[in-house]
C-alpha positions as CSV (number, residue, x, y, z in Angstrom):
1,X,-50.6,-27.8,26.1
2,X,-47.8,-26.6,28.3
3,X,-44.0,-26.2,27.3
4,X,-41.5,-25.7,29.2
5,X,-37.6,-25.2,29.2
6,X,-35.9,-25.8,32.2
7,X,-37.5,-23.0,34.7
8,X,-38.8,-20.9,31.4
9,X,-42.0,-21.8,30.2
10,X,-42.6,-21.1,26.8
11,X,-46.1,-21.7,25.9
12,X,-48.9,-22.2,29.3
13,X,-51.5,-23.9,29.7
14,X,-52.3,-23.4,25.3
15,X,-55.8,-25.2,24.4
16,X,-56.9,-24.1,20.4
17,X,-59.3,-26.4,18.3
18,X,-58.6,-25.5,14.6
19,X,-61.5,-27.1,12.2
20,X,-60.3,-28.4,9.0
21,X,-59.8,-26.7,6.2
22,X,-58.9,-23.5,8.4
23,X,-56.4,-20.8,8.1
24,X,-55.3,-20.3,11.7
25,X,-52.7,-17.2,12.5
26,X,-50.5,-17.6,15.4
27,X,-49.7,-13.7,16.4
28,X,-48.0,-11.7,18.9
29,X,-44.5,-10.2,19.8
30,X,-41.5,-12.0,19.5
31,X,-40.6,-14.3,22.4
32,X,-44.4,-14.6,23.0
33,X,-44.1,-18.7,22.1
34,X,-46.0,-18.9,18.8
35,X,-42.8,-20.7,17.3
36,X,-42.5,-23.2,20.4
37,X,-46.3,-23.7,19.4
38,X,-46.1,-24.6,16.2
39,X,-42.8,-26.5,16.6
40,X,-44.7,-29.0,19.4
41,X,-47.7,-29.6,16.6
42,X,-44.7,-29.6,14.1
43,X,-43.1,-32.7,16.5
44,X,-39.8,-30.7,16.5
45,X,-40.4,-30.5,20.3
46,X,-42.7,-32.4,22.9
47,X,-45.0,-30.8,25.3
48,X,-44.1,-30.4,29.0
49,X,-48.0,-31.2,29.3
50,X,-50.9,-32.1,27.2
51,X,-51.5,-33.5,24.2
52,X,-51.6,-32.8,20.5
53,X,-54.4,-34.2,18.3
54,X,-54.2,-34.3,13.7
55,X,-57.3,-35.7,12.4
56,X,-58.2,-37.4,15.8
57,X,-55.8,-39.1,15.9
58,X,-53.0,-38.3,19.4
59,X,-49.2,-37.0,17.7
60,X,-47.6,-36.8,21.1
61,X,-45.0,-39.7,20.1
62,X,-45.4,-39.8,16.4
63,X,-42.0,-38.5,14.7
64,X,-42.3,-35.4,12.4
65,X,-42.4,-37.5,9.5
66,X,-45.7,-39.5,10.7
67,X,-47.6,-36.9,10.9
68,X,-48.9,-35.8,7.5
69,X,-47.8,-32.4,8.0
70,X,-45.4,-30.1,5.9
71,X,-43.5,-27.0,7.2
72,X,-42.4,-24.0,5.4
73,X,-39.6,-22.1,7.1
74,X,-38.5,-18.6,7.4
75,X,-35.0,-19.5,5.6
76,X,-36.5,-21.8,3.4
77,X,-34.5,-24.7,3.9
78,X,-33.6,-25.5,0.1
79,X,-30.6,-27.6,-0.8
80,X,-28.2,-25.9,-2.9
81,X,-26.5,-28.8,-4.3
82,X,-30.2,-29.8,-5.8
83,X,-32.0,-28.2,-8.8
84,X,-35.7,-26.7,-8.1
85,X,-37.3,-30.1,-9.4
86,X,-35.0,-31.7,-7.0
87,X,-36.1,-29.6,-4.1
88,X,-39.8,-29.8,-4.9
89,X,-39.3,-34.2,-5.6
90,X,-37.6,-34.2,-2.3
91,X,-40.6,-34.1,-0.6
92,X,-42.2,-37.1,-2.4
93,X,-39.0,-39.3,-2.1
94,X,-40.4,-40.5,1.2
95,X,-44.0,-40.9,-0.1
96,X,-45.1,-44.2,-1.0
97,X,-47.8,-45.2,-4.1
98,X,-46.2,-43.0,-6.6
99,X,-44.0,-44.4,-9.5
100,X,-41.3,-42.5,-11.0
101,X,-43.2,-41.0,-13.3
102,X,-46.2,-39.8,-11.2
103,X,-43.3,-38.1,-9.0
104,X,-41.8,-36.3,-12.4
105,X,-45.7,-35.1,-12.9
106,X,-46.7,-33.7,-9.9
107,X,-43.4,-31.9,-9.6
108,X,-44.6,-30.5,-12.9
109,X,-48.3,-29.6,-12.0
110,X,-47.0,-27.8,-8.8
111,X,-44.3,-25.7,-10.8
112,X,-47.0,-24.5,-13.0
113,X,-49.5,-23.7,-10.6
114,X,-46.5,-21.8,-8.9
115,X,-45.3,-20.1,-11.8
116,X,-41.8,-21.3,-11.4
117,X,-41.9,-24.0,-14.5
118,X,-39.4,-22.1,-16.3
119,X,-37.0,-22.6,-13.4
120,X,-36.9,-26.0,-12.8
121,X,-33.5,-26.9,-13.8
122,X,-32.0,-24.1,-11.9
123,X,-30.5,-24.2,-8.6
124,X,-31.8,-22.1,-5.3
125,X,-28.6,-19.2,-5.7
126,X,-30.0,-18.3,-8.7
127,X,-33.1,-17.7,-7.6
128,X,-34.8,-14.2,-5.9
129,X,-36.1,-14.1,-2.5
130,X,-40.0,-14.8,-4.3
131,X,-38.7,-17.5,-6.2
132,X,-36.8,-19.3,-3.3
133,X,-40.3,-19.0,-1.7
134,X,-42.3,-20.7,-3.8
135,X,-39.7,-23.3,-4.2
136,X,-40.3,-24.2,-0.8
137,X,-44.0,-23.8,-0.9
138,X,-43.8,-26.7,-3.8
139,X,-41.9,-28.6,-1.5
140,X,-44.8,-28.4,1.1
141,X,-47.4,-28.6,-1.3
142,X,-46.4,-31.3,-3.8
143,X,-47.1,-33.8,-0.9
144,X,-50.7,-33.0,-0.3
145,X,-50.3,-33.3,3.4
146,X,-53.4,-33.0,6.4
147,X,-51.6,-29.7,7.9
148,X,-49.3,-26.5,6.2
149,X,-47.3,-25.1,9.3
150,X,-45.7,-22.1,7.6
151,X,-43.2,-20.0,10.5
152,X,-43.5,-16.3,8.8
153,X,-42.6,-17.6,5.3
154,X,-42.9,-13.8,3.9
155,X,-40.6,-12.1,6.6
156,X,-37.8,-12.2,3.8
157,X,-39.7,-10.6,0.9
158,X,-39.4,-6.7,0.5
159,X,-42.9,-5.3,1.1
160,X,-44.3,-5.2,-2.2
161,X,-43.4,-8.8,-3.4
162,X,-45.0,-9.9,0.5
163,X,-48.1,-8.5,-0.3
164,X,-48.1,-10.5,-3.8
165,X,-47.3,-13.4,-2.0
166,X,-49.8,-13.0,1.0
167,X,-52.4,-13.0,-1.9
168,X,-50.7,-16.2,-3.3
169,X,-50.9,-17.9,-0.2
170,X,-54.2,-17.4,0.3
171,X,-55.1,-18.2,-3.1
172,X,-53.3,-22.1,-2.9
173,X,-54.6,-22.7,1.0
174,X,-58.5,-22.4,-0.8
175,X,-57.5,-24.5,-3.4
176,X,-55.9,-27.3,-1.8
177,X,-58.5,-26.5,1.7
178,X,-55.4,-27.8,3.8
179,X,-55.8,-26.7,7.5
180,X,-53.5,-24.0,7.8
181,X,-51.3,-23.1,11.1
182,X,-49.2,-19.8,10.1
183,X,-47.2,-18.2,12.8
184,X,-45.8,-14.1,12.3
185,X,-45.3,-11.4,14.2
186,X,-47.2,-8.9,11.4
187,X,-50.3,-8.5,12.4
188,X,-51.1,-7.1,9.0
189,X,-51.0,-10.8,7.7
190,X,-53.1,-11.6,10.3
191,X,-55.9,-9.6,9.6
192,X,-55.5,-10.1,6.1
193,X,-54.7,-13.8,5.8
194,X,-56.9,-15.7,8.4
195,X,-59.5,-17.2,9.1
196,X,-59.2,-17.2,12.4
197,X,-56.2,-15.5,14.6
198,X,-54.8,-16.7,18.0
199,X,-53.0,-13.6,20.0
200,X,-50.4,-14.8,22.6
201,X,-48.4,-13.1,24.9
202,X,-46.1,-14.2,27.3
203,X,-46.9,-18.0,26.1
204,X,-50.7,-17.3,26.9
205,X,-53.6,-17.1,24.6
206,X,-55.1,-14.3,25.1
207,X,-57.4,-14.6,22.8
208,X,-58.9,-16.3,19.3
209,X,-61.3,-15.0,17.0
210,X,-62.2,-13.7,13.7
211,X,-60.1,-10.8,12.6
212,X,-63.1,-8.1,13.0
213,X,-64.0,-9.8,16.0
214,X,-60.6,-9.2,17.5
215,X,-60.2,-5.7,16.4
216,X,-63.7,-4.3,17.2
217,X,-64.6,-6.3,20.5
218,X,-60.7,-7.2,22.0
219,X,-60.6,-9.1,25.2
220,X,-58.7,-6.7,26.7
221,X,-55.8,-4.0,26.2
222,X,-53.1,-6.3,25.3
223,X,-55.3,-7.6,22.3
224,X,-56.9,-4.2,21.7
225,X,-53.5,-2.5,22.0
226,X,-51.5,-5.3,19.5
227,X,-53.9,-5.6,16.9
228,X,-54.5,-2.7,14.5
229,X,-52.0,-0.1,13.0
230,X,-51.4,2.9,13.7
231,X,-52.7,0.9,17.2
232,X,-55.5,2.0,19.7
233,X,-55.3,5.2,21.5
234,X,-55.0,4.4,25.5
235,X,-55.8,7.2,28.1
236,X,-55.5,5.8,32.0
237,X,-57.9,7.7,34.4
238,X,-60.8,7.0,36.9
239,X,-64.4,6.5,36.2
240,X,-66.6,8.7,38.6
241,X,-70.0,9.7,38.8
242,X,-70.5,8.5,35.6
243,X,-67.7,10.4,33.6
244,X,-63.9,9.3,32.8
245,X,-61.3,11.7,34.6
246,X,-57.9,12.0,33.4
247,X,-55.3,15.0,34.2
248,X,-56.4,16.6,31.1
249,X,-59.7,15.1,29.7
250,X,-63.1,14.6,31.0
251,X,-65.4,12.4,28.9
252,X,-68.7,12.0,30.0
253,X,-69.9,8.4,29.8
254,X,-73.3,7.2,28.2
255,X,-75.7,5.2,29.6
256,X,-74.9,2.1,28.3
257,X,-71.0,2.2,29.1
258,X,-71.9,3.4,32.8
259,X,-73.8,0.0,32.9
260,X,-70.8,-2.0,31.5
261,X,-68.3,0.0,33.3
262,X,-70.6,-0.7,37.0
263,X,-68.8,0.3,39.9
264,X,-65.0,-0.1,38.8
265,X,-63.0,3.1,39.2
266,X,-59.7,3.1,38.2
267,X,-60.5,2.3,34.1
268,X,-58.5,2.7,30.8
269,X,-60.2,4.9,27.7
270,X,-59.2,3.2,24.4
271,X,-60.7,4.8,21.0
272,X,-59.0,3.7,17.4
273,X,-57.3,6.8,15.3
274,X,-59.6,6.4,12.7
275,X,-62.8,7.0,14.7
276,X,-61.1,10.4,16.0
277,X,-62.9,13.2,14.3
278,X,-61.2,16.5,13.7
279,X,-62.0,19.9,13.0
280,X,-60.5,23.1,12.7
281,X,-60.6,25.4,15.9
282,X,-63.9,27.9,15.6
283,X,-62.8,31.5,16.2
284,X,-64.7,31.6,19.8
285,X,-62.0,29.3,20.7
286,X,-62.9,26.4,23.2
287,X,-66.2,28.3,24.4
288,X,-69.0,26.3,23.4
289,X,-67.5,23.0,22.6
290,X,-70.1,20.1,23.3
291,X,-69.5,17.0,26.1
292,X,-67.5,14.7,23.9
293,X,-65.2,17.9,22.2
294,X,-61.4,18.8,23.3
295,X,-59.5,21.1,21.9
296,X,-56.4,19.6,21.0
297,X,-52.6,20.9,19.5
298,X,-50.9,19.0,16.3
299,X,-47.2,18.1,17.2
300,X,-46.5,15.8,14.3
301,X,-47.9,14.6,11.2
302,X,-46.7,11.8,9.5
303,X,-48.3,11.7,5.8
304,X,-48.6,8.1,4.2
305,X,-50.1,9.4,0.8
306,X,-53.5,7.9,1.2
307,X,-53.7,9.6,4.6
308,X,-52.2,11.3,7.4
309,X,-51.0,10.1,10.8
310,X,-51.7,13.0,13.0
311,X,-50.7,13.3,16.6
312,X,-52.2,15.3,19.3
313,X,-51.2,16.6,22.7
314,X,-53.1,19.0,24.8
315,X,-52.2,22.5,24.9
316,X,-51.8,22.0,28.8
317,X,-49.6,19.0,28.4
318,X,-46.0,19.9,28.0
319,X,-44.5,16.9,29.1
320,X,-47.2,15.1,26.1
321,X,-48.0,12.3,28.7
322,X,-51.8,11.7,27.1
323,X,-50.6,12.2,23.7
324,X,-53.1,10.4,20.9
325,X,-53.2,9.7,17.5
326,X,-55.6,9.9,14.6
327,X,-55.9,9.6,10.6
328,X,-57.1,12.3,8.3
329,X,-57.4,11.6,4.8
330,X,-53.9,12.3,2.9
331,X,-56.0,15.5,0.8
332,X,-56.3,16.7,4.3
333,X,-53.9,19.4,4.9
334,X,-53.0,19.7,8.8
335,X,-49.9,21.5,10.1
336,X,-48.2,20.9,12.8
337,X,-48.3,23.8,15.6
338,X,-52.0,23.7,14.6
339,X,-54.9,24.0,17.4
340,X,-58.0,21.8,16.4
341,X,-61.0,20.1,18.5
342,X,-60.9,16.6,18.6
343,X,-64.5,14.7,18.5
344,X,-64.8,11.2,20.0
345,X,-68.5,9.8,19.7
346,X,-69.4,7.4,22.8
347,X,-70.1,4.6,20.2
348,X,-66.7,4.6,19.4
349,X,-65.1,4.3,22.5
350,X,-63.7,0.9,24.4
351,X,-62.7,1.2,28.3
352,X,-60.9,-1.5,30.4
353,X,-59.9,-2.4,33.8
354,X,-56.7,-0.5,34.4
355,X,-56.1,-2.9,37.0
356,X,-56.4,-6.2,35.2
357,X,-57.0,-5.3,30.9
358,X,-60.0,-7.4,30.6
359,X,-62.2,-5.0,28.4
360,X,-65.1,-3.7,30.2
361,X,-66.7,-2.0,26.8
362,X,-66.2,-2.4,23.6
363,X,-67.7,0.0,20.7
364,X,-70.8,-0.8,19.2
365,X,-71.5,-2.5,16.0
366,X,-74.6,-2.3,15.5
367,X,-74.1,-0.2,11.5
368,X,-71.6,-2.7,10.3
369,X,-74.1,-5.8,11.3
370,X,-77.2,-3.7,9.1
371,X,-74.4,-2.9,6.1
372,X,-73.3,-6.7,6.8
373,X,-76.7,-8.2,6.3
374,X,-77.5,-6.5,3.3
């Protein structure tokens, strides 16, 4: 599928098959055209090119409202002149085969499995962020449709009552198994909430996996870079001889990334914070540090509670061009100021074309497949 707007095109050239029953999360930075995407399968807007398919059956010319979907907005969308059992029978006023008082009952049952019974007679301004929310979701849900499209539903919530409600969410899609498209910008949902997760960028998929899939073996640096947070570490340099070269670092390739790397010079080191190893500085100083060792100087460090955000220059490095970040446990004590040597073990490390992004070699897996199996 291809839209376009005048000479801007939104989305290029998009193909995704999403089985049902799936939660599928639309991710990537604003303007990227995960919106446009789900609007076009939403029939809010037609494709340029292509076509769109619901149950196998082609939606290209089928109104909104023939297409057994239900859409839950960032705003909500709530009437304010209707009570909660109002909002939620709104979206059955349309349905056909239900009398009156099958209407009156399913508003019921959803309420109670959204915990918002008490609140039926209400109206939306008296209602919290949450409860607004969940209005809406009964709305989408009392209708049983084919498809939830949700456009980042929780972008409203304050950060403890959006992790309740990512949990929620999750909860109702494996009850009801609807297919689920859900488009945000947090890629923290999208780890934790899909099934499956689509990246775009610039209205191109880049690319569609599992969420484990996407962080440990990323398609290339715009994937590696956008999922995971704090995100990967990215150090540009040439490949030579069998060992990366940077202004400051030399990292002496294995075996096996020489083979994946082959012949391509000018190549992008990527290693995640959390397999950064540090160490306090011996008293010999730098002598005797092994291949894969740097000695390294704190500038900042950013405590979180659970663990620390430490960020590293080296000592030659005034301008802190190569700058990289790792996490400590929060009992770790590190200063800033401090001199320490950074350990990166070649199983850990990614590298990628500098010149293109596609990911020449990504970290091995081979421990989390045994601890997986067992």
């Amino acid at each position: 599928m291809t839209k376009r707007f005048g000479d801007t095109t939104a989305v290029e050239d998009l193909s995704l098959d999403i089985p049902d029953s799936e939660f599928l999360v639309l991710v990537g930075p604003s303007g990227c055209g995960k919106s446009t995407t789900l609007r076009c399968i939403a029939g809010l807007e037609s494709p340029t090119e292509g076509s769109i398919y619901i149950g196998g059956e082609h939606m290209n010319y089928r109104v909104p409202q023939n297409r057994d979907i239900a859409m839950v907005f960032q705003d909500y969308a709530l009437y304010p002149h209707m009570t909660v059992r109002e909002n939620i029978r709104f979206g059955l006023e349309e349905e056909s085969g239900y009398t009156s008082e099958e209407r009156d009952a399913r508003v019921e049952e959803i309420a109670d499995l959204l915990g918002i019974s008490s609140m039926l007679d209400r109206n939306p301004d008296e209602l919290s962020g949450g409860q607004q929310q969940r209005v809406a979701l009964g709305r989408a849900i009392v209708r049983d449709p084919e498809v939830f499209l949700m456009d980042e539903p929780l972008s409203n919530l304050d950060a403890e009552l959006r992790a309740q409600m990512r949990t929620e969410l999750q909860q109702l899609q494996n009850r009801f198994d609807v297919t689920t498209v859900y488009v945000t910008h947090n890629q923290t949902e999208a780890m934790t909430m899909s099934d499956r997760i689509a990246v775009l960028n610039k209205g191109k998929l880049q690319q569609v996996g599992e969420p484990l899939e996407l962080y440990h073996a990323p398609e290339n640096r715009f994937v590696a870079g956008f999922i995971g947070e704090p995100s990967m570490n990215f150090v540009e340099g040439r490949h030579r001889n069998g060992t990366f070269t940077s202004e400051f670092f030399e990292y002496p390739f294995d075996s096996g990334i020489r083979d994946d790397v082959g012949d391509t010079s000018d190549v992008v080191l990527g290693v995640r914070p959390e397999d950064i190893d540090l160490k306090r500085l011996p008293e010999g100083g730098s002598s005797g540090l092994a291949d894969h060792e740097f000695r390294m100087t704190v500038s900042v460090v950013e405590p979180h509670g659970d663990r620390n955000v430490v960020h590293l220059r080296h000592p030659e490095d005034a301008s802190e061009s190569e700058t990289i970040h790792a996490l400590t446990p929060g009992t770790t004590v590190v200063d800033a100021g401090t001199d320490v040597v950074v350990s990166v073990d070649p199983d850990t490390v990614h590298v990628f074309d500098a010149a293109t992004g596609e990911a020449l070699h990504n970290r091995r897996l081979e421990s989390e497949v045994e601890v997986h199996n067992v």
